[in-house]
N, C-alpha and C positions, 0 to 999 in steps of 0.2 A: 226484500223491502220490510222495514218493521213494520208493525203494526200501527205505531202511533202516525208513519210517515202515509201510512194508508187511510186510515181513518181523516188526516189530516187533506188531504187528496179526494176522496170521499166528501168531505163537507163543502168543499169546493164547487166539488162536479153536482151537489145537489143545489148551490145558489147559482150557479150557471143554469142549469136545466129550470130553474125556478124564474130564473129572467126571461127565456129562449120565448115569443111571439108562439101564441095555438096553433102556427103551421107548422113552426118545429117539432112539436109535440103530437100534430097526428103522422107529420110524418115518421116518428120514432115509435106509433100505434103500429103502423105496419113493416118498418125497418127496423126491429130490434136492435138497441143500443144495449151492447156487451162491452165491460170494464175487466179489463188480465192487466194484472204486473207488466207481463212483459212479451211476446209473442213465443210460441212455440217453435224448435226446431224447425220443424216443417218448414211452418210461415218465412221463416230467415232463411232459409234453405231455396224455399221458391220465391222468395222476394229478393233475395240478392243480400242481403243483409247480416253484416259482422257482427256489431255489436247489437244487447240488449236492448239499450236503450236509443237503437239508431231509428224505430220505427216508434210514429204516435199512433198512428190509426191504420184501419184496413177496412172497406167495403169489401165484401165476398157477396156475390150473386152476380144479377144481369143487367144492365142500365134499364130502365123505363124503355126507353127507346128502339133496346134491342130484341124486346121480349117478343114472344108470337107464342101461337100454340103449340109449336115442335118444343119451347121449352118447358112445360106441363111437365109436373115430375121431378124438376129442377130444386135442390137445395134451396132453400129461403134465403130471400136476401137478409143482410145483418152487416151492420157496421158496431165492429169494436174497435177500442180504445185501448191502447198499451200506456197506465200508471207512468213507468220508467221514460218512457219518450217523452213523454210532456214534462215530466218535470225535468229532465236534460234539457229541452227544449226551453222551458223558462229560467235555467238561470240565467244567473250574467254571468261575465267572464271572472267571478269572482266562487262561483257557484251557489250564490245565494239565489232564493225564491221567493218574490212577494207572493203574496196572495191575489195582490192586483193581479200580477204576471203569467201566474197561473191559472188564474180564470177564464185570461185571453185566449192563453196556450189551449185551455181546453175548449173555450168554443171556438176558434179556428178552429180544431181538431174535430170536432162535432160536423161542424158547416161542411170541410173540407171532406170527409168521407158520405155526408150523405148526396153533398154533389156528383160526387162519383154516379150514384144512384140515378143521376137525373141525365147522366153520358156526358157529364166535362170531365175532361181528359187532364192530367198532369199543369199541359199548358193553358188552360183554359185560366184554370185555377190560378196559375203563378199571374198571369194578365189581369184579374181580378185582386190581387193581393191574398191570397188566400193558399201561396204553394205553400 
């Protein structure tokens, strides 16, 4: 990724998060929102995942609803944001990117992993407009 296509990606993600309601915002006080390029080996490895830019986002941790005391210990939850997948995800069949397009792409992408967080599932999501 250049740098200008980053910084440009960046300014984005900082008027989206500038719009987002103060529940999104405490929510991301205790879910740490992390921004990669692109995901790591690993991640594509245990996610199923070919290409770079096939994954936007990823919740890692434990739904709200699954937690208990046995999980005391547990890695922190965190929702990142893989650059590459949203901007895949907002072009058009053209490969162009508005900025409108991209904004959306990223707060879908924001919504969509800290739902995770709250234990909706894949389908929950898609039923809501939000797969």
């Amino acid at each position: 990724m250049t740098p200008r296509a980053r910084r440009r990606f960046d300014e984005q993600l900082e008027r989206v998060l500038d719009r987002m309601p103060p529940l999104v915002h405490e929510l991301i006080e205790r879910v740490p929102l992390h921004v990669e390029d692109y995901p790591s080996d690993e991640v594509m490895d245990r996610m199923g995942v070919e290409y770079l830019d096939e994954l936007c986002g990823l919740y890692t941790g434990i739904p709200i609803g699954e937690k208990s005391v046995m999980h005391s210990g547990t890695m922190p939850d965190v929702v990142t944001i893989y650059r590459e997948g949203i901007l895949s995800a907002a072009a058009d069949a053209r490969g162009r990117i508005t900025s409108d397009r991209l904004r959306e792409q990223i707060r879908i992408t924001i919504l969509h992993e800290l739902a995770h967080h709250h234990g909706l599932t894949e389908e929950d999501l898609e039923r809501l407009g939000y797969g």
